[in-house]
C-alpha positions as CSV (number, residue, x, y, z in Angstrom):
1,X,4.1,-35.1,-3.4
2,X,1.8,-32.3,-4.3
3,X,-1.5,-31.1,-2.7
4,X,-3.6,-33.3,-5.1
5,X,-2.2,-36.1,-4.3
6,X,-1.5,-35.5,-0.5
7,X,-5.5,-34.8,-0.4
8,X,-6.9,-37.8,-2.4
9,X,-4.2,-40.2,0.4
10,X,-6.3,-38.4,3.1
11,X,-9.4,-39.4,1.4
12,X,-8.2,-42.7,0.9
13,X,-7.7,-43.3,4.3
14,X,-10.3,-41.7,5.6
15,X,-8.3,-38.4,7.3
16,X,-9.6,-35.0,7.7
17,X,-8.8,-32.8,4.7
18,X,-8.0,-29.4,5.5
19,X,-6.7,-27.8,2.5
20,X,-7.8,-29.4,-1.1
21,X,-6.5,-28.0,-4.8
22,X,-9.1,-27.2,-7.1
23,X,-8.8,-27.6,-10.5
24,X,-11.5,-27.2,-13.7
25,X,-11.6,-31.1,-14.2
26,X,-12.3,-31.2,-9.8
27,X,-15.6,-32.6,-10.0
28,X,-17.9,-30.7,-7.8
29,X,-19.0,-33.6,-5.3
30,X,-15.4,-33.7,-4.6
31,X,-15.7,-29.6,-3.4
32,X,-19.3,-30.7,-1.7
33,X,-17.5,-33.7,0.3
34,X,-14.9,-31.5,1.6
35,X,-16.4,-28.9,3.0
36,X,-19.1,-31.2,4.6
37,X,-15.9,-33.2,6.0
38,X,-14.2,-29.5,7.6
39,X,-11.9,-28.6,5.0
40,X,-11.0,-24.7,5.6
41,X,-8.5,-23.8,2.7
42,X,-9.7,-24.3,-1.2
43,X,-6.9,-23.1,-3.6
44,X,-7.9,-22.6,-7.4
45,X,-6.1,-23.3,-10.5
46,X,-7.0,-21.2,-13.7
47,X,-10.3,-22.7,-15.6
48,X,-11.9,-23.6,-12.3
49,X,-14.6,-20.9,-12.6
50,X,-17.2,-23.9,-12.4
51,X,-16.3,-24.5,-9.2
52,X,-15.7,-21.1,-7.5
53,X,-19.3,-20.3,-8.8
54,X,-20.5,-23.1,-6.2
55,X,-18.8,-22.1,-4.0
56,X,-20.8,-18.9,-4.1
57,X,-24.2,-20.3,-4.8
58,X,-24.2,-22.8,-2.2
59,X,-22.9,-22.1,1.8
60,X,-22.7,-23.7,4.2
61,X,-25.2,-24.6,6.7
62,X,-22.9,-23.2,9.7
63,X,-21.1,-20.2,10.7
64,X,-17.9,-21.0,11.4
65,X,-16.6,-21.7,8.2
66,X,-13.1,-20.1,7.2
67,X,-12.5,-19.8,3.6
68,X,-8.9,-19.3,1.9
69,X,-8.8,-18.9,-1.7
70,X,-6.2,-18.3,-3.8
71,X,-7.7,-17.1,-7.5
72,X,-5.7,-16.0,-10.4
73,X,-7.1,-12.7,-11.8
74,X,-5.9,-13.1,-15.2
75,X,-9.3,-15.1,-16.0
76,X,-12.0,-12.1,-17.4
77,X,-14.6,-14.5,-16.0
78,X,-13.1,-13.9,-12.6
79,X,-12.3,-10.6,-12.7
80,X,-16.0,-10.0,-13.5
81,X,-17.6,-12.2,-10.9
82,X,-15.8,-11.1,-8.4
83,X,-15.5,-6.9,-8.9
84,X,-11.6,-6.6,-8.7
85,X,-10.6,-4.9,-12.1
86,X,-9.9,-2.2,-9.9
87,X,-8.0,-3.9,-7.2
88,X,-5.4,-4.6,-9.6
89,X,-2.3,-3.1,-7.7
90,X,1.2,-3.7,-7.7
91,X,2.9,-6.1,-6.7
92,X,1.9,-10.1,-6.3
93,X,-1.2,-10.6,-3.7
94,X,-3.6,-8.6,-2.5
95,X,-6.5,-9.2,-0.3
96,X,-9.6,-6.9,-0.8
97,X,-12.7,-6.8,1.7
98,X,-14.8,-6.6,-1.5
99,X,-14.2,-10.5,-1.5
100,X,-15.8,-11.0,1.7
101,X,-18.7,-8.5,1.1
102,X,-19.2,-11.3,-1.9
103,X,-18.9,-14.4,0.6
104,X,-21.1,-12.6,3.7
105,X,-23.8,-12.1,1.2
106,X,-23.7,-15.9,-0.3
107,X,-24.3,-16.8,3.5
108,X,-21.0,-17.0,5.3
109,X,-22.3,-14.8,8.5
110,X,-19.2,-15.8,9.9
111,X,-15.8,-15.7,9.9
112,X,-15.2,-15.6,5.8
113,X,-11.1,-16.0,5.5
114,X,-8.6,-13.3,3.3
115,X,-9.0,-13.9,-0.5
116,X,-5.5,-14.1,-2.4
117,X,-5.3,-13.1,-5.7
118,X,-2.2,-13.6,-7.7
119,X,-1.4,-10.9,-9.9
120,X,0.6,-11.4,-13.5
């Protein structure tokens, strides 16, 4: 069973959701529902810069929110949104505090998470 699935049974039957896939046809009430229901950990697939945009533009209304995101570089319109071109190291993840410079100043005064970028 995958993470899609595994989230939409917790949905279903009305379970906490901690950890939900995103992917560009993830319609962006589903992203709203989840973080207003707790969920910590949002993974995106490639094409889902919609949604990683909102997730930007619109914080929460707390401060104890902690964000896990696992982006794939390869997408110019990530690379660019997020100011990692440089970051590009070797090897398969790296975590860069420029991500949470970018979260603390969309409103996440909190606790903002380690940002995972897999690299080709």
């Amino acid at each position: 069973m995958n993470l899609s699935t595994c989230v939409k049974l917790c949905c279903h039957q009305k379970m906490p959701v901690t950890s939900l896939f995103v992917e560009r046809s993830t319609p962006l009430q589903e992203i709203h529902t989840a973080r207003r229901g707790g969920c910590r950990h949002f993974h995106f697939a490639l094409g889902s810069e919609a949604q990683i945009s909102t997730m930007l533009v619109e914080p929460l209304e707390r401060d104890d929110f902690f964000l896990t995101l696992h982006i794939d570089t390869r997408l110019p319109a990530i690379r660019g949104l997020m100011d990692i071109d440089h970051m590009l190291l070797e090897g398969k993840e790296v975590a860069t505090y420029l991500m949470m410079e970018k979260w603390q100043e969309a409103g996440y005064t909190h606790s903002i998470g380690v940002a995972y970028y897999t690299i080709p």
